[in-house]
C-alpha positions as CSV (number, residue, x, y, z in Angstrom):
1,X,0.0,0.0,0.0
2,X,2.9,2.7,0.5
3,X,4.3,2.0,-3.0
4,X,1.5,2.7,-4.2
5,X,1.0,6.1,-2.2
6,X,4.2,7.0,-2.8
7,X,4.0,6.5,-6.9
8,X,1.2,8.8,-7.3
9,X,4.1,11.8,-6.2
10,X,5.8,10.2,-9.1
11,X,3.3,10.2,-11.5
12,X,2.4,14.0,-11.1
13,X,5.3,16.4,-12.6
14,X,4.1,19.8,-11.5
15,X,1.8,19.2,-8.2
16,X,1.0,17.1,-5.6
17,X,-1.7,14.5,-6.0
18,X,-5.2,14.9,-4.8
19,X,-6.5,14.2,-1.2
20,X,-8.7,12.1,-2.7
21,X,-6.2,10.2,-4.8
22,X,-4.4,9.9,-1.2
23,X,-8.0,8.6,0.4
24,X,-8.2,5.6,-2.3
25,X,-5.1,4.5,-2.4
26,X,-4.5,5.0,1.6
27,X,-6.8,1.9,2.4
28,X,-9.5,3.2,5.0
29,X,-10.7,6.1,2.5
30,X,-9.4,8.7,4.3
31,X,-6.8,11.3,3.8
32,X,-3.6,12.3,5.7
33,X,-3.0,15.2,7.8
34,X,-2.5,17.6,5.3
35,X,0.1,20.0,5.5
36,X,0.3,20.2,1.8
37,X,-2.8,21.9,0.0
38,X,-2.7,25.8,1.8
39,X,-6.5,25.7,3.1
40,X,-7.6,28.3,6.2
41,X,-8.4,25.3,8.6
42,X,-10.9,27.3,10.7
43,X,-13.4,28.7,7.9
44,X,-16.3,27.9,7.2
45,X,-17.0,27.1,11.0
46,X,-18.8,23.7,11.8
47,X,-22.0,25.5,11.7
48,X,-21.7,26.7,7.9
49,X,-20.8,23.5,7.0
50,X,-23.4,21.9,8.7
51,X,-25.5,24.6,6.8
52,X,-24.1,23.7,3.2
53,X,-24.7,19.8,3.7
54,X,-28.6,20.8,5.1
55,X,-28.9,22.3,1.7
56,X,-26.5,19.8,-1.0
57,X,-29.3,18.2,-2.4
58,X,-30.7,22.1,-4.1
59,X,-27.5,23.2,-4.3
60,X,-26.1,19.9,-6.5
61,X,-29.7,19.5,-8.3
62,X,-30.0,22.7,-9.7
63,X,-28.2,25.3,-12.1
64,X,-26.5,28.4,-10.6
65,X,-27.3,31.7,-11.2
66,X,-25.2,33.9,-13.5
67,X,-21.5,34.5,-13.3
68,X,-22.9,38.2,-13.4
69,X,-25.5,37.6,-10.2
70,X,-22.8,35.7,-8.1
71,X,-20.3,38.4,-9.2
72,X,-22.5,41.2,-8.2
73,X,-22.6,40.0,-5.2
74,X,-19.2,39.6,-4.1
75,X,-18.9,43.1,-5.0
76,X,-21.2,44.2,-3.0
77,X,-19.4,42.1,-0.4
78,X,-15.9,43.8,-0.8
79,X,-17.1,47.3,-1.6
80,X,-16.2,47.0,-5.8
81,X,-17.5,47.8,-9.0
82,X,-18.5,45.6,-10.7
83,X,-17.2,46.4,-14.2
84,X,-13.9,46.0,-12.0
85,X,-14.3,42.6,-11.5
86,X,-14.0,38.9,-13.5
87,X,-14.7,36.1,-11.3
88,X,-13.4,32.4,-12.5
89,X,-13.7,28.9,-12.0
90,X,-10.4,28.9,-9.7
91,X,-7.6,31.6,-10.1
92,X,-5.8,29.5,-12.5
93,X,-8.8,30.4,-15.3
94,X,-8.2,33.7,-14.8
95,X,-4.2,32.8,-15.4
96,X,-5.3,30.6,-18.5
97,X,-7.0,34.1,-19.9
98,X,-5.0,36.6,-18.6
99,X,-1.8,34.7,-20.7
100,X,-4.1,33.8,-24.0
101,X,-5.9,37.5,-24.4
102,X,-3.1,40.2,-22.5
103,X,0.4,38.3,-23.1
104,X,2.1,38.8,-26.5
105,X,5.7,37.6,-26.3
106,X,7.1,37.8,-22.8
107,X,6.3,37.4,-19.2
108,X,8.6,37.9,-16.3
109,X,8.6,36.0,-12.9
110,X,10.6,35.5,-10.0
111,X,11.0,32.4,-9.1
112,X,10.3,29.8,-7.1
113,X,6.7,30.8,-7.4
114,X,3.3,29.1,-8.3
115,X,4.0,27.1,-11.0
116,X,1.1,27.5,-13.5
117,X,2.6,31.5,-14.2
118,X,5.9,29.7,-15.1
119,X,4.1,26.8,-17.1
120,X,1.0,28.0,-18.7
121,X,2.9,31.3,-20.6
122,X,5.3,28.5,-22.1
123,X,2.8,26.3,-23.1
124,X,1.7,29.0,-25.6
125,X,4.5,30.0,-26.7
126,X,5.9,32.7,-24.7
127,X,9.2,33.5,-23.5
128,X,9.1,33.7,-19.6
129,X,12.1,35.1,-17.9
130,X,12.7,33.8,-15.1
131,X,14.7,36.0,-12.4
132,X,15.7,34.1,-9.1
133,X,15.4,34.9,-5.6
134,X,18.7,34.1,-3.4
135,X,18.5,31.7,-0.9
136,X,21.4,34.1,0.7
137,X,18.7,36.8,1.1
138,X,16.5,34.7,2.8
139,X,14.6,34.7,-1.0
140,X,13.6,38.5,-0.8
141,X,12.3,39.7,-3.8
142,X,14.8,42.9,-4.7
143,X,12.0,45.0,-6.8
144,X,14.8,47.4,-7.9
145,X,17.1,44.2,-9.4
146,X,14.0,42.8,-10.9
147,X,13.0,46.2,-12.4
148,X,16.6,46.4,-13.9
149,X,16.1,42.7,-15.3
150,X,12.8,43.3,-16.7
151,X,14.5,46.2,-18.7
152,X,17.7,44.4,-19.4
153,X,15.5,41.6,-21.1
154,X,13.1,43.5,-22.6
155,X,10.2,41.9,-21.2
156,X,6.4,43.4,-21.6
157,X,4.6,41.7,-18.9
158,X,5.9,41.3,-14.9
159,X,3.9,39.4,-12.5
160,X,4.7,39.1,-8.7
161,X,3.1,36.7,-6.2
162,X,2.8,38.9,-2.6
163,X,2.7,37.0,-0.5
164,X,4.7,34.4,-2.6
165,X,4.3,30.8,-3.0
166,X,6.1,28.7,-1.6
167,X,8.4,31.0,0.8
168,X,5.8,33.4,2.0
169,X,8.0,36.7,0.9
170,X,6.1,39.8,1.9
171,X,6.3,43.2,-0.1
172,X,4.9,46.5,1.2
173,X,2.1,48.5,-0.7
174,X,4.3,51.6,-1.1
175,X,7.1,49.3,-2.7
176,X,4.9,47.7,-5.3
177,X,2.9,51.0,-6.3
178,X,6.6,52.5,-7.1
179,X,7.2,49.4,-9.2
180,X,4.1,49.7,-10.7
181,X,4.7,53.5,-11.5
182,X,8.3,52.4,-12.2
183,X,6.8,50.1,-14.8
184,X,3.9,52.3,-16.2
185,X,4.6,51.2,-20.1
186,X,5.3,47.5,-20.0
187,X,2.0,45.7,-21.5
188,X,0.5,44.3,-18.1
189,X,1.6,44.1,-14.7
190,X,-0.2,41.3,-12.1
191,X,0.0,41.4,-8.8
192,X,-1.5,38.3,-7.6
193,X,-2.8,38.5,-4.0
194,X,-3.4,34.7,-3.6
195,X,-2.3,34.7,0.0
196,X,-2.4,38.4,1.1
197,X,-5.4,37.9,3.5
198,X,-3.1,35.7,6.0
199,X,-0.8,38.6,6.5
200,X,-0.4,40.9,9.3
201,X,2.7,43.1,7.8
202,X,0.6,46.3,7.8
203,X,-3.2,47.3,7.9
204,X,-4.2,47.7,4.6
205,X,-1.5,45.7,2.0
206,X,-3.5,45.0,-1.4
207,X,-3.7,47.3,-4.6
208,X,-6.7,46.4,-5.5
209,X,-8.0,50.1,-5.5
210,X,-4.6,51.0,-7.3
211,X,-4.8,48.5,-10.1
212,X,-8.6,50.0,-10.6
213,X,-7.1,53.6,-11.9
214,X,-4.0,52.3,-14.1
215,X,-4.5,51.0,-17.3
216,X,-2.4,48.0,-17.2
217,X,-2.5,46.9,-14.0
218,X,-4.1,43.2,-12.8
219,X,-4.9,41.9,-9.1
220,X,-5.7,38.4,-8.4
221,X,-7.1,37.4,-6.1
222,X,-8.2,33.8,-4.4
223,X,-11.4,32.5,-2.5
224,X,-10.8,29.0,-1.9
225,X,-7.6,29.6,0.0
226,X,-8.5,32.2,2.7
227,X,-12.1,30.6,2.9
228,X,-10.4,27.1,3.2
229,X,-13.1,25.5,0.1
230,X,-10.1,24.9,-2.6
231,X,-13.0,22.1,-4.1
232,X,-15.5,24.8,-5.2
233,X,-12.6,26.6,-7.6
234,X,-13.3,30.3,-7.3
235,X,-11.6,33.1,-7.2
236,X,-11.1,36.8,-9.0
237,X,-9.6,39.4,-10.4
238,X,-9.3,43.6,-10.0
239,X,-8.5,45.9,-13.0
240,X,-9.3,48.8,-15.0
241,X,-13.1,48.1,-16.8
242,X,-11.6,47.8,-20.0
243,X,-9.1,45.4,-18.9
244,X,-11.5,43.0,-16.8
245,X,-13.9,43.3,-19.5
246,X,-11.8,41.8,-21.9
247,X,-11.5,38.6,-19.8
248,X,-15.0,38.8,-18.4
249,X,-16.1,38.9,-22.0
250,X,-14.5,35.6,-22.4
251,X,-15.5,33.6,-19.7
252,X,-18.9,31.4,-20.0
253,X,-21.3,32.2,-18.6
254,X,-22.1,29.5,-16.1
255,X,-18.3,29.3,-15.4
256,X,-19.3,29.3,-11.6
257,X,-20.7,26.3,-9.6
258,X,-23.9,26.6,-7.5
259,X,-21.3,25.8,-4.2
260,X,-19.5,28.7,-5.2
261,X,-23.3,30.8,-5.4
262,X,-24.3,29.3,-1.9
263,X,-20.8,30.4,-0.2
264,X,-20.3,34.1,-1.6
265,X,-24.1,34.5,-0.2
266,X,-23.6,33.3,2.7
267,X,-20.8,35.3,3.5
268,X,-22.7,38.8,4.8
269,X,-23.4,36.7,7.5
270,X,-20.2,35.6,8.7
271,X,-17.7,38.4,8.2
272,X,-17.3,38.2,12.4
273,X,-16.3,34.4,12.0
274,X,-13.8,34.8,8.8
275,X,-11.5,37.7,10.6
276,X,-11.7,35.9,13.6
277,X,-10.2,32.5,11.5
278,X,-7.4,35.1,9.7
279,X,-6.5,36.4,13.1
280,X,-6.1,32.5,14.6
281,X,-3.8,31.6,11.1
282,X,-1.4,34.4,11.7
283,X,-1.0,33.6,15.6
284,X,-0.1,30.0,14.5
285,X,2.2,30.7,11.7
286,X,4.1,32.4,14.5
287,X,3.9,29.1,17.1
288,X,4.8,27.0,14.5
289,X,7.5,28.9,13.0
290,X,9.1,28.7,16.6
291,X,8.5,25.0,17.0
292,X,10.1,24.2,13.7
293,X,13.1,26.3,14.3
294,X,13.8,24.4,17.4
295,X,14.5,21.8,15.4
296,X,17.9,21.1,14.5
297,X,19.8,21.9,11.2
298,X,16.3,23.2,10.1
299,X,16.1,26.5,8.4
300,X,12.5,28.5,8.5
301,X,12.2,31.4,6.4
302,X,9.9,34.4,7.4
303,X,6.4,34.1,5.7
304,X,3.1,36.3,5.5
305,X,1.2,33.4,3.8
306,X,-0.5,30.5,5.5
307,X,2.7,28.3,5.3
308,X,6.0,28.2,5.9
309,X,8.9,27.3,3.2
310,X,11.7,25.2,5.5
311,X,15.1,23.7,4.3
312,X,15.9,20.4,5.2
313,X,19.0,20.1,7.3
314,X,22.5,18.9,5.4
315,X,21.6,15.1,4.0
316,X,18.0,15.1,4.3
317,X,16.8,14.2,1.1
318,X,12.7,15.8,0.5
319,X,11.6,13.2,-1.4
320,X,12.7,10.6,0.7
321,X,11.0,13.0,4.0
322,X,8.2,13.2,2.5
323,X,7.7,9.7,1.8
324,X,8.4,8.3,5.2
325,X,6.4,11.2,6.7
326,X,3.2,9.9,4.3
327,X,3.9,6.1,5.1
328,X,5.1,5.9,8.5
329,X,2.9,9.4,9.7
330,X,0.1,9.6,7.7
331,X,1.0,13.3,7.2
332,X,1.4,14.9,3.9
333,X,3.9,18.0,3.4
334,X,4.5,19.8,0.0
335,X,8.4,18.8,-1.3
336,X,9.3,21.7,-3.6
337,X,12.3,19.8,-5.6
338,X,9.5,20.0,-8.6
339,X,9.4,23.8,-8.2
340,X,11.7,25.8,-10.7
341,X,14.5,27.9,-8.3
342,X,13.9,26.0,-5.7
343,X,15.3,22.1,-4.9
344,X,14.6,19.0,-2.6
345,X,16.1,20.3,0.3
346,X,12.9,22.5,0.7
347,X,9.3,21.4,2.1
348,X,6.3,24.1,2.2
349,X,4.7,23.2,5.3
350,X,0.9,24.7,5.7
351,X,0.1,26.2,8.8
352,X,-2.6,24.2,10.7
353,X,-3.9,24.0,14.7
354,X,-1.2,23.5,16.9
355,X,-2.7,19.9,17.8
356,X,-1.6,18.9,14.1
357,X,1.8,21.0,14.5
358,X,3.0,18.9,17.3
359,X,2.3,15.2,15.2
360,X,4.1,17.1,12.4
361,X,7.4,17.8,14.7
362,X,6.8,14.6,16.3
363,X,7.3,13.0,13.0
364,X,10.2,15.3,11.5
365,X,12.5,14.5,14.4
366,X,11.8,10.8,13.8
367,X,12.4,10.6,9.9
368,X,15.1,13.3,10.4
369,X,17.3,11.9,13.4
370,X,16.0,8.7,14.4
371,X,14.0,8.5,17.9
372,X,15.4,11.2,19.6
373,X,16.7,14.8,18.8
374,X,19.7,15.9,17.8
375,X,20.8,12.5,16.6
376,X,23.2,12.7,13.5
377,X,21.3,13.5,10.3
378,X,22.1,10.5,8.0
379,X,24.2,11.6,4.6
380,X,23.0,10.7,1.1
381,X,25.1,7.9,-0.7
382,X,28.3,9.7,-2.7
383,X,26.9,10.6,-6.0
384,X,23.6,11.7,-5.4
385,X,22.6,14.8,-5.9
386,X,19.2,16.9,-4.5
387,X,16.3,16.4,-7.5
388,X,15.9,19.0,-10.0
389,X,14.1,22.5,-9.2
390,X,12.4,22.1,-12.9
391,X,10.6,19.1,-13.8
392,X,7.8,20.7,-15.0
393,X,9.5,23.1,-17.7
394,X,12.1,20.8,-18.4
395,X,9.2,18.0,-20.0
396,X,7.9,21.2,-21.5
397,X,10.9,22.2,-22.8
398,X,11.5,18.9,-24.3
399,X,8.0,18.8,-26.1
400,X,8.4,22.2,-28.0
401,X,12.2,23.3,-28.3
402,X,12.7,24.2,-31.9
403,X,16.4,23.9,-33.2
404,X,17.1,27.5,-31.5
405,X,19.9,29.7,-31.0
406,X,23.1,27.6,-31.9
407,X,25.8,29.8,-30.1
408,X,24.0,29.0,-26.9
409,X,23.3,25.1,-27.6
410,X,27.2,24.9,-28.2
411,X,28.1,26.6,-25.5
412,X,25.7,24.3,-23.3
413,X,26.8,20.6,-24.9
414,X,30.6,22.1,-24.0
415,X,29.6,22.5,-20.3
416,X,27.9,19.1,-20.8
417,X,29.7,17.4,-17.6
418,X,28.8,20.2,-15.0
419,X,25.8,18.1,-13.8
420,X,26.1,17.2,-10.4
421,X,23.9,18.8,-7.7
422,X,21.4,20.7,-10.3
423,X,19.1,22.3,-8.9
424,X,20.4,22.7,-5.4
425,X,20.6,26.4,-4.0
426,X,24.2,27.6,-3.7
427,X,25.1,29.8,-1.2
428,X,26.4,33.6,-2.8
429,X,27.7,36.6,-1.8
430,X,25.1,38.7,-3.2
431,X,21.6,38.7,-4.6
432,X,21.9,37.7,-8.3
433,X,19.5,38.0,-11.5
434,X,19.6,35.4,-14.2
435,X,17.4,35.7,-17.8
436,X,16.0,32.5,-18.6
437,X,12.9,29.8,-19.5
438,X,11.8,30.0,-23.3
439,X,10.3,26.7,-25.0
440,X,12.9,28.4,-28.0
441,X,16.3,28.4,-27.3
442,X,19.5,26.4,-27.0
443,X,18.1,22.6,-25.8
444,X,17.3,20.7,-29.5
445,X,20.9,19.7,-29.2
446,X,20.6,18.9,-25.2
447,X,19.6,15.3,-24.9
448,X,18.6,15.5,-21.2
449,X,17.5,17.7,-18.6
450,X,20.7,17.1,-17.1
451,X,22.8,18.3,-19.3
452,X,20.2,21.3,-19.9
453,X,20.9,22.0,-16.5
454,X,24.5,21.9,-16.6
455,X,25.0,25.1,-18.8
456,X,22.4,27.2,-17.3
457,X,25.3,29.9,-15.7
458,X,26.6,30.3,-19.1
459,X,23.3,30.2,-21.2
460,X,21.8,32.7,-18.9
461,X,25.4,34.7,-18.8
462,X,25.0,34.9,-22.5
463,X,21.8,37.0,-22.2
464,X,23.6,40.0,-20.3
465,X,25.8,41.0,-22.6
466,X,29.4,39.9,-23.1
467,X,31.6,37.1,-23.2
468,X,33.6,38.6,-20.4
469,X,30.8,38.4,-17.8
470,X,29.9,34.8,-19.1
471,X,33.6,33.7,-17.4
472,X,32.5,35.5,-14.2
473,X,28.3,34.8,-13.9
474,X,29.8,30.8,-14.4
475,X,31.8,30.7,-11.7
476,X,29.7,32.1,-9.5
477,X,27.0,30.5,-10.4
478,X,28.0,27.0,-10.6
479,X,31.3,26.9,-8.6
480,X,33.2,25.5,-11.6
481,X,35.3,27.2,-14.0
482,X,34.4,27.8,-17.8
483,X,34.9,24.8,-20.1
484,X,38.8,25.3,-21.9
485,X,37.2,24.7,-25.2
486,X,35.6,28.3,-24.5
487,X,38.1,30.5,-23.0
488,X,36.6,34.5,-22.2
489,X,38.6,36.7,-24.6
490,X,40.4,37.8,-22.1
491,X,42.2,35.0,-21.6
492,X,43.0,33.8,-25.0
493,X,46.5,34.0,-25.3
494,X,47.9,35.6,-28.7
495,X,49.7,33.6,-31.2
496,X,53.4,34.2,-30.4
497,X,55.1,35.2,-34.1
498,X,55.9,32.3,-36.1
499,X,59.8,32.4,-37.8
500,X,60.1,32.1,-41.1
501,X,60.0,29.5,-42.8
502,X,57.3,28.2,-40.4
503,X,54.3,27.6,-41.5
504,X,51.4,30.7,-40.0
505,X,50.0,29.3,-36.7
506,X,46.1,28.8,-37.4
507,X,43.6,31.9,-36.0
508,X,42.7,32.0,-32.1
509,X,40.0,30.4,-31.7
510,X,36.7,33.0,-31.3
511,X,34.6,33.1,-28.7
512,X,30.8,33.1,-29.6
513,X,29.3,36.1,-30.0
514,X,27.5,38.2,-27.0
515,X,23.2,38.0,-27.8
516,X,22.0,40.9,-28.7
517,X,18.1,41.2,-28.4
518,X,16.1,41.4,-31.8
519,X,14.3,44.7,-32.2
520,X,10.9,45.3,-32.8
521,X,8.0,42.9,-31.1
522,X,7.7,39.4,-32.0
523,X,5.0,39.1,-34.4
524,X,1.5,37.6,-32.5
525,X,1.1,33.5,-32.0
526,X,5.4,33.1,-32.7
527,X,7.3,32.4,-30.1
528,X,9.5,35.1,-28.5
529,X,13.3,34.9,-30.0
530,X,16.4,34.8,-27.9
531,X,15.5,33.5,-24.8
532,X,17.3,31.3,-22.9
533,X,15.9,27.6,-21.9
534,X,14.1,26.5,-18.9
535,X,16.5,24.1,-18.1
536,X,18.9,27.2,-18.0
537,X,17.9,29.1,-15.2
538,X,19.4,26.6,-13.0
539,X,22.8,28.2,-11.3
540,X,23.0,31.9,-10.4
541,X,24.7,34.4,-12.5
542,X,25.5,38.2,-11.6
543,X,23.3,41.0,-11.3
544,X,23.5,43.2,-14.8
545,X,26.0,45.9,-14.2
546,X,24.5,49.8,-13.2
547,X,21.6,47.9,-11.5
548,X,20.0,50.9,-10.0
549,X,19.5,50.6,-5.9
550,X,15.9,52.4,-5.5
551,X,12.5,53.4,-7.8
552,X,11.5,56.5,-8.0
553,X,9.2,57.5,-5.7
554,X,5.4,57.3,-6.7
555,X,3.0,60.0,-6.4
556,X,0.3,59.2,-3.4
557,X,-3.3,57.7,-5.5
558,X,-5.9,59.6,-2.7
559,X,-7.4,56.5,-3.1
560,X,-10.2,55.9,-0.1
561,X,-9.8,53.0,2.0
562,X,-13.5,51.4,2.8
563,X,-14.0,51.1,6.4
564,X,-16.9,48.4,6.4
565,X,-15.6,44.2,6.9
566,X,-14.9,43.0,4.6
567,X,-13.3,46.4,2.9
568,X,-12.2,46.9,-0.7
569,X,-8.9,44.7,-0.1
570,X,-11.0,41.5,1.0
571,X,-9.2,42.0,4.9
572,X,-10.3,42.1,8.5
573,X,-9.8,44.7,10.6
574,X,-8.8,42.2,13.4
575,X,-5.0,41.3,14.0
């Protein structure tokens, strides 16, 4: 019966499998404890749910109303126009439209993040670049750095997760409406909110009523997270009219379920109950933050989300944690080696009651040091490395790559043997920007992910600019030196004069030339050209040169905040 648990993680590329996969395969019909799928454990109360079973025959047997009814509701609920507003089946239909109808070429991400803005732009086509956050800042999101890349790479569309997914990063209102001013001619920028009602950072943290008045500006926001109902698949999105109408206009019209009806109008109701369940997530995020940290070798980072992203102390292989913590506990956790930028040395652990917390460090210290703490952390066999960070884009990669840019595939067959430990943060001195992830590029001539993954400092050094960076982005990216077949021009040796009669010494070998972005956009429905592959984001390279340190400052919106629960941002005033 484990094997066959554990093979459904192998079966699924991008996420973990279902509960209810886990119920039929787990014997009694029951799931785990689940500190996997990022739910608010206390909403709806016992009594709503009580409620919603009293009424499943109706609310199974017949059709929901509109998506406009349902819609106009919710807007009522949070104090927005309507004409502001798409509601989908799930915030990943809203991603699906948001990347068919307002993404031409190019979409920028930092990463790791939620995968489906990494994979769902690639799988039409686009070039995503992919700009990672350091494990050596604690993976803070450097909005200056990632306005510089965004530049330096030409991109037209920039989304950022806040809170993000899977390490919980937090970024201030202020800070993102400078980006966002900072950014004012890019094609779209989408701020997605998935999370933002779990944190405490500061009173009033979404841009909901900022993305209204700017024409290319997208919030999105979720439902089944914060209301703890991921089954019903709803969730929705804030922009100008013009913008939500586009997507609105494309949505069917019966794209919500009659749960999803029931719940929004039910809500009025309980607005006392729902900031009273925010209030008790952010009090344990802090408990079990503290409990985990206790734990040794364990790293926790800070998060504003209702999770916590956790490395794995020195040896601990996630797969094989997450495993034993399935089998032998009957507790599920999320193992982010499937995760582009991250590896399997990282687990995102939900935040549940602190009943659950204490089974979940009962059963870390057991798979982690045997039966008592502080025991020695067994070592993997020599030879094996942490899994990749990008299984998902790597099968994509392999399923669309065209025969590319050949200077870059060259360049990646000659660091060919660099393969060991992909995928695997590396410790650096300094936070670090790499250009990366197109379904184009440099892999047709790559036969694995491996040895896609091997080049990625110099693939993604290629994209800054010059051959002499390319010697210095690899080394500290990878912690090996360049291949000698491709020397940096700097360090090509001249040939010494030959004597006559000797024959003339052949020419220096040349170093490929540095990529220089193609002007003028990429026609509409053709892949963006020169971007690097997804399998090349893996290592760090430096920061472009003349990053600058700060935006400008943005000019104050006047924008009134609503006073009423819930208010225009979808938060409590409790906590």
């Amino acid at each position: 019966m484990a094997d066959n648990v554990t093979s459904l993680f192998r079966s699924t590329a991008a996420h973990s499998p279902s509960m209810a996969a886990l119920a039929r395969e787990g014997g009694d019909g029951t799931g785990p404890v689940d500190f996997c799928i990022p739910c608010n454990p206390y909403f709806p109360t016992p009594a709503m749910m009580d409620t919603m079973a009293s009424r499943l025959k109706d609310i199974i047997t017949y059709y929901p109303s509109s998506a406009d009814t349902i819609t106009a509701e919710l807007c009522n609920l949070l104090q927005l126009p309507p004409q502001a507003v798409a509601m989908g089946n799930g915030s990943t239909e809203l991603i699906t439209w948001i990347d068919h109808l307002l993404v031409r070429e190019s979409l920028a991400i930092p990463v790791p993040t939620f995968g489906r803005w990494t994979d769902q732009p690639m799988e039409t086509g686009k070039r995503v670049d992919m700009f990672p956050l350091q494990e050596s800042s604690g993976f803070a999101l450097d909005l200056a750095q990632y306005a510089e890349f965004i530049r330096t790479r030409g991109t037209r569309v920039a989304v950022i997760c806040n809170p993000n997914n899977p390490d919980g990063g937090f970024l201030h209102k202020h800070a993102l409406v400078q980006f966002m001013d900072a950014m004012a001619d890019l094609d779209l920028i989408v701020i997605d909110e998935s999370f933002l009602e779990f944190a405490d950072a500061e009173q009033e943290p979404s841009v909901v009523q900022e993305a209204m008045i700017r024409p290319n500006v997208i919030v999105l926001r979720s439902l089944g997270k914060n209301f703890g109902l991921h089954g019903i698949r709803f969730g929705y999105m804030v922009a100008n009219p013009s913008l939500a109408g586009r997507v609105r206009s494309m949505l069917p019209k019966w794209n919500l379920n009659a749960f999803a009806e029931y719940v929004v109008f039910m809500l009025k109701e309980h607005g006392a109950e729902y900031a009273q369940s925010l209030h008790q997530v952010r009090r344990d995020r802090l408990d079990m933050a503290s409990q985990l940290a206790a734990l040794p070798g364990l790293t926790v980072y800070p998060s504003q989300g209702n999770f916590l992203f956790v490395r794995l102390p020195v040896g601990a292989e996630g797969t094989v944690v997450r495993d034993r913590m399935l089998t032998e506990h009957r507790i599920l956790v999320r193992e982010c080696g499937n995760k582009i930028g991250s590896s399997s040395r990282f687990l995102r652990l939900v935040v549940r009651p602190q009943v659950d917390v204490r089974r979940l460090v009962s059963g870390l210290e057991q798979v982690l040091y045997g039966t008592r703490r502080g025991a020695a952390v067994p070592e993997l066999a020599q030879g094996t490395s942490y899994s990749s960070g990008t299984a998902a884009v790597d099968r994509l990669v392999g399923q669309t790559n065209g025969a590319g840019m050949q200077d870059l595939a060259a360049m990646a067959v000659g660091g060919g043997g660099m393969g060991g430990g992909v995928g695997m943060p590396m410790p650096v001195a300094q936070p670090m920007a790499v250009a990366a992830a197109a379904p184009m590029g440099a892999a047709a001539s790559m036969g694995s992910a491996a040895s896609m993954g091997s080049a990625a400092s110099m693939g993604s050094a290629a994209s800054m600019g010059s051959a002499a960076s390319m010697g210095s982005a690899a080394s500290m990216g990878s912690g090996m030196p360049m291949p000698a077949q491709m020397p940096a021009p700097a360090q090509m040796p001249a040939p010494a004069p030959a004597p006559a009669p000797m024959p003339t010494p052949p020419p220096a070998p040349v170093a490929p030339a540095p990529f220089a972005a193609p002007s003028g956009p990429t026609p509409v429905g053709v892949p963006a050209r020169g971007g690097l592959t997804a399998a090349q984001v893996r290592g760090m390279t430096a920061p472009a040169p003349g990053a600058p340190q700060e935006l400008s400052q943005a000019p104050a919106t006047g924008w009134p905040n609503a006073q009423s629960w819930p208010n225009a941002a979808g938060m409590g005033q409790t906590g």
